[in-house]
C-alpha positions as CSV (number, residue, x, y, z in Angstrom):
1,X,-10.3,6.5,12.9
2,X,-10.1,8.8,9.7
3,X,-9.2,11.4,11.5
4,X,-6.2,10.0,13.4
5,X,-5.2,8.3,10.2
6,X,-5.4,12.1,8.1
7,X,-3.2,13.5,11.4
8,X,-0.5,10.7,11.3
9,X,0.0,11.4,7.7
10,X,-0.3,14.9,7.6
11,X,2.5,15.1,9.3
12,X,5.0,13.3,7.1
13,X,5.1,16.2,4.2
14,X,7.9,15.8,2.1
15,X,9.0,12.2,4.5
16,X,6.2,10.3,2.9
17,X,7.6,11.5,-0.4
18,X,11.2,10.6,0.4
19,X,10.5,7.6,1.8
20,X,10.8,5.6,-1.1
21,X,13.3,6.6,-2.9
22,X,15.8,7.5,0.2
23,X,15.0,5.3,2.9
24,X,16.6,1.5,2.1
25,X,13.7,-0.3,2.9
26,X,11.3,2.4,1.1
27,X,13.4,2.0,-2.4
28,X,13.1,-1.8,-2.2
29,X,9.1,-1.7,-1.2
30,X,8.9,0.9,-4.4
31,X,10.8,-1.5,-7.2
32,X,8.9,-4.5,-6.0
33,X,5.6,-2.7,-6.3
34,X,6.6,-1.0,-9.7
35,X,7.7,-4.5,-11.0
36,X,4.7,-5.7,-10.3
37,X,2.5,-2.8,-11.7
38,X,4.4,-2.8,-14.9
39,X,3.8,-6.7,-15.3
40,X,-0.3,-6.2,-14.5
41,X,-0.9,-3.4,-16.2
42,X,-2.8,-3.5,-20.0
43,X,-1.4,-0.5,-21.7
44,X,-2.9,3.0,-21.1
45,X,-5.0,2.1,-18.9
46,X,-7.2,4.5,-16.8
47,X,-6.3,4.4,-13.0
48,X,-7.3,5.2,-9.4
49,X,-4.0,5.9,-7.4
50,X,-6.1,5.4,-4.1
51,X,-4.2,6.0,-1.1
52,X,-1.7,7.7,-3.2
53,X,-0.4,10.2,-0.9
54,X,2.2,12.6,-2.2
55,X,2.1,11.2,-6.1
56,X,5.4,8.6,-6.0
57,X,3.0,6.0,-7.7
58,X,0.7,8.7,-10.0
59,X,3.9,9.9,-11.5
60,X,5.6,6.7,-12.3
61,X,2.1,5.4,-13.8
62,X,1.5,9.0,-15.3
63,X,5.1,8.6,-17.2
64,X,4.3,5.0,-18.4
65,X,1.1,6.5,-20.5
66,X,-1.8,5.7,-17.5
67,X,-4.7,8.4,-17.5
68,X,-4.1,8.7,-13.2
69,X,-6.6,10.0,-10.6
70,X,-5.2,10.3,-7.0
71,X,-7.6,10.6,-4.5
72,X,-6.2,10.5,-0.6
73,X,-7.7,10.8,3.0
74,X,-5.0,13.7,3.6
75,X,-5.5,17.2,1.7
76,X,-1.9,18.1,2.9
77,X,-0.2,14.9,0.9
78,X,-2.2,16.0,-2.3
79,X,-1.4,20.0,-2.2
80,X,2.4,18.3,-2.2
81,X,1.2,16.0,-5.2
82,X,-0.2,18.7,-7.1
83,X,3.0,20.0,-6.7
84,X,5.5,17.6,-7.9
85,X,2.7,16.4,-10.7
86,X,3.1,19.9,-12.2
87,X,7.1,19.8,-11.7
88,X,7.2,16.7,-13.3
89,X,5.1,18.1,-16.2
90,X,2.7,15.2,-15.7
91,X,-0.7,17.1,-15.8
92,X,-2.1,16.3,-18.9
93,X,-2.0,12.8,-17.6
94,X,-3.1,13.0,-14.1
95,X,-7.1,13.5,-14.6
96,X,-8.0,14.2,-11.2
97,X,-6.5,14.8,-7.7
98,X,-8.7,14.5,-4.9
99,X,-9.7,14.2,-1.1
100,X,-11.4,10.9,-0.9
101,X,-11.9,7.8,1.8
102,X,-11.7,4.0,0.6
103,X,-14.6,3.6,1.6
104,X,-16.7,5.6,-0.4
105,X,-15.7,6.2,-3.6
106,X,-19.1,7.7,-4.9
107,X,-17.5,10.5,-7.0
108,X,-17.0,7.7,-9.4
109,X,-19.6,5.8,-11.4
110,X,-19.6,1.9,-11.6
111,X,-16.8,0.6,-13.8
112,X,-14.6,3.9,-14.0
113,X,-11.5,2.6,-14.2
114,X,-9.2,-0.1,-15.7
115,X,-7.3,-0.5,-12.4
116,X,-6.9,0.5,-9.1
117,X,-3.7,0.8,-6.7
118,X,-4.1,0.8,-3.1
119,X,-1.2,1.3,-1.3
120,X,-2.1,1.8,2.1
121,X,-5.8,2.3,3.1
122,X,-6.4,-1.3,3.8
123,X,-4.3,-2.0,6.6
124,X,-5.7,1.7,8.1
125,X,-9.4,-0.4,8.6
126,X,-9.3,-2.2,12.2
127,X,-13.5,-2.3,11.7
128,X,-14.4,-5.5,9.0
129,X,-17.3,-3.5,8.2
130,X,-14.6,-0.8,6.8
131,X,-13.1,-3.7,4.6
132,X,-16.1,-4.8,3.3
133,X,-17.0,-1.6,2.3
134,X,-13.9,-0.3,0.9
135,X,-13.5,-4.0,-1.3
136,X,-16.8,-3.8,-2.4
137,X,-16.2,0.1,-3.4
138,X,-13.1,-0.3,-5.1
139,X,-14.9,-3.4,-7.5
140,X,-17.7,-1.1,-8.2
141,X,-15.3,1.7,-9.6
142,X,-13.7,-1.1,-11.8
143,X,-14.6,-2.2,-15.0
144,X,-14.8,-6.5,-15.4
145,X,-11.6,-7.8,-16.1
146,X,-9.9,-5.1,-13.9
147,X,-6.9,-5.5,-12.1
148,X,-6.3,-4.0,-8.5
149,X,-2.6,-4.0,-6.4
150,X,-3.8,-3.5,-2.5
151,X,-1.0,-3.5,0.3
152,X,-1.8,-5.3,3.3
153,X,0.2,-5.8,6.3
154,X,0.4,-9.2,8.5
155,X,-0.4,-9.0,12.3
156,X,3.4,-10.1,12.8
157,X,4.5,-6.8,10.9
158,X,2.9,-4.9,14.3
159,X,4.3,-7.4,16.7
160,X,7.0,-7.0,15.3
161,X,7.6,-2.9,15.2
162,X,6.4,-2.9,18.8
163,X,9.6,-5.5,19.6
164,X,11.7,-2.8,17.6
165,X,10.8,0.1,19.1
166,X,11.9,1.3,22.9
167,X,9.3,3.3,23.6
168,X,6.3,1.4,22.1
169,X,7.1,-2.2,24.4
170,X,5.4,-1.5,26.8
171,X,1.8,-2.1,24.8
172,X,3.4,-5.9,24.6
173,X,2.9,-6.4,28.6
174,X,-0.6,-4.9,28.4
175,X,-3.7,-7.3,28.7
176,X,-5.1,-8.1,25.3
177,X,-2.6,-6.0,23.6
178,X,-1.1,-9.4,21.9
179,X,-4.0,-11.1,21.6
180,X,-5.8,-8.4,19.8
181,X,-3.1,-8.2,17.3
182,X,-2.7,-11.8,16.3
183,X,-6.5,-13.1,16.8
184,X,-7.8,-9.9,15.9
185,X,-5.4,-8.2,13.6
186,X,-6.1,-4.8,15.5
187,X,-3.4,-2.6,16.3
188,X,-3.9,0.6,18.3
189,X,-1.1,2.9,19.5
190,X,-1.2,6.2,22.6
191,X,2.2,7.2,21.5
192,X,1.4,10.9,19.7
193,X,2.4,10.6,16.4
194,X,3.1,7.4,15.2
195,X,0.9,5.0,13.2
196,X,-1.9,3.8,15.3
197,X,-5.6,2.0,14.2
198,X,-4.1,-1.0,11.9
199,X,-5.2,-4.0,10.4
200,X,-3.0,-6.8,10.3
201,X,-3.9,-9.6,7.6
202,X,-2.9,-13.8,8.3
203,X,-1.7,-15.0,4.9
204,X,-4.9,-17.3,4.9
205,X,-7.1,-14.8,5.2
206,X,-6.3,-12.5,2.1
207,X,-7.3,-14.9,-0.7
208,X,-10.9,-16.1,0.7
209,X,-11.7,-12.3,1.9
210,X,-11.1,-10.3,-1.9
211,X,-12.9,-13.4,-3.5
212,X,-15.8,-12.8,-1.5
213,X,-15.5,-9.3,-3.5
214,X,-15.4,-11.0,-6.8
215,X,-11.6,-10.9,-7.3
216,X,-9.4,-14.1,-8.1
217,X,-5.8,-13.6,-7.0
218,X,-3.4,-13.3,-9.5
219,X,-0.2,-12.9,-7.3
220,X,0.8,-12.4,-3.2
221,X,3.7,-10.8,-3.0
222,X,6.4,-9.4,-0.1
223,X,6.8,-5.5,-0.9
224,X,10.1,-5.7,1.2
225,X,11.2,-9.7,-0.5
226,X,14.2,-11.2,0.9
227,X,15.8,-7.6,2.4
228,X,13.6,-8.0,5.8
229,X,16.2,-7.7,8.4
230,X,18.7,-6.2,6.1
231,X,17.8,-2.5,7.0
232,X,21.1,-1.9,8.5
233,X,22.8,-3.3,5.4
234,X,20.8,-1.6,2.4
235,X,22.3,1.5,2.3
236,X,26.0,0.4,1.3
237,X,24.5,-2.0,-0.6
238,X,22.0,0.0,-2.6
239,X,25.2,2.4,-2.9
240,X,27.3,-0.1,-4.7
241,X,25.8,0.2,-8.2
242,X,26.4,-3.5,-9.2
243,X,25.1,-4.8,-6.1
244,X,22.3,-2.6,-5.6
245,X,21.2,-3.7,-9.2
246,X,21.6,-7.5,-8.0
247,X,19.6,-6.6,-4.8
248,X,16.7,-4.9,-6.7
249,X,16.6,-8.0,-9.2
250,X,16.3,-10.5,-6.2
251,X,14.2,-8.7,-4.6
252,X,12.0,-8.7,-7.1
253,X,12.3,-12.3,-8.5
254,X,11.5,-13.9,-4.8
255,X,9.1,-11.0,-3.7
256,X,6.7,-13.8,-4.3
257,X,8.5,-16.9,-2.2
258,X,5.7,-17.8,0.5
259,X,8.3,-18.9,2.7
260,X,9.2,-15.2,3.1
261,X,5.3,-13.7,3.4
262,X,4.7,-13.9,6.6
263,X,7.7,-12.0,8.1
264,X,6.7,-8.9,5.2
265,X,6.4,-6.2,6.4
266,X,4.1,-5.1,3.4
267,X,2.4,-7.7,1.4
268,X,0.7,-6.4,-1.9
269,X,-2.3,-8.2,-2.9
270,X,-2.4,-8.4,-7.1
271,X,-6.0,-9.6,-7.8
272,X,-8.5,-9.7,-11.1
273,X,-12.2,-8.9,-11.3
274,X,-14.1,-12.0,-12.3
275,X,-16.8,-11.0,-14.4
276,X,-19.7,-11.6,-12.4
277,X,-18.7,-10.3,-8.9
């Protein structure tokens, strides 16, 4: 599993950092997450970017006064990190950057850090063992009363790529291929080079399973809010400066409508560390 996850994202180089800033639904996912990180977040607070790829998040947090350590599965996405952390003339700020998996965080003693931000090794762990593992991992590394963002993706987000997609439909005739996806949350793809070994969440699910970690969930929010469908659309909107500026702000204000949740595409968990785990 690692290592097909490291391959898929490997290959996205400068993509993964573009994507959210220049792809629609990429900007919309980044302004709901940063909304919500600003709102969470005690000041200067010492975090793991975990998952953190090419550095979008660590930079943003990095300007905002966090201490930042980014730690990712892929050792291409963090040569390009250290890269635009050092154009950005963020490395004072940015403590550490390093190869790491979710689901063993042992570089880091107990209660480490403040926060942590994981924005994409969740729903990369098909196995529940993995989850367990990498929950329990990331409320070791925090101290009590920390706060931790983790995007998840529903089983209808996979269903509902494989509908979109010409060349993937044919996994939605195969035996089991359904079935696994919605009972099971598992979502494995042959076609070379596309994201493959997910884990789908149902929104009753997410609350019960991070509790059993000794978090209490603060907030459940869509990363993509009411613009789900509206791919086609964003562009001309986003280019219209007053309207962008009213999509961003709805976005944000109803990324946390449950009638919307289920059809996310990216959910982002928001959850505290109760003092005894």
């Amino acid at each position: 599993m690692t290592e097909d996850v490291r391959a898929y994202y490997a290959g996205f180089g400068e993509r993964e950092w573009d994507r959210l800033e220049q792809m629609s639904d990429g900007r919309i996912e980044f302004d709901v997450t940063c909304a919500a990180l600003a709102q969470y977040l005690p000041p200067g607070a010492r975090v793991l970017d975990l998952g953190g790829g090419p550095g979008r998040y660590t930079i943003w947090l990095a300007q905002r006064g966090h201490r930042v350590t980014l730690a990712d599965l892929s050792p291409a996405l963090l040569v390009l990190a250290q890269q635009r952390i050092r154009e950005a003339g963020l490395d004072d700020r940015v403590e550490a950057i390093t190869e790491a998996d979710a689901r063993d965080l042992g570089a880091w003693a107990d209660g480490s850090f403040d926060a942590v931000v994981c924005l994409g090794p969740f729903y990369h762990l098909p196995a529940a063992d993995d989850r367990a593992q990498a929950a329990a991992e990331v409320r070791r590394v925090l101290v009590d009363d920390g706060i931790v963002f983790i995007a998840l993706m529903p089983a209808l987000a996979f269903l509902r790529r494989t509908l979109a997609l010409p060349d993937e439909r044919r996994h939605l005739l195969e035996a089991g291929f359904v079935e696994r996806v919605l009972h099971d949350g598992v979502f494995v793809n042959d076609v070379p080079g596309r994201f493959t070994q997910g884990y789908g969440v149902t929104l009753d699910e997410v609350e019960s399973f991070f509790a059993h970690f000794g978090f209490e969930q603060v907030a459940l929010r869509s990363a993509e809010s009411l613009t789900v469908g509206l791919e086609t659309a964003l562009p001309a909107l986003l280019a219209d400066e007053r309207l962008g500026a009213l999509v961003v702000e709805l976005a944000i204000a109803h990324a946390g409508d449950p009638s919307i949740l289920g059809l996310a595409r990216h959910l982002l968990y928001v959850g505290r560390c109760r003092s005894t785990p």
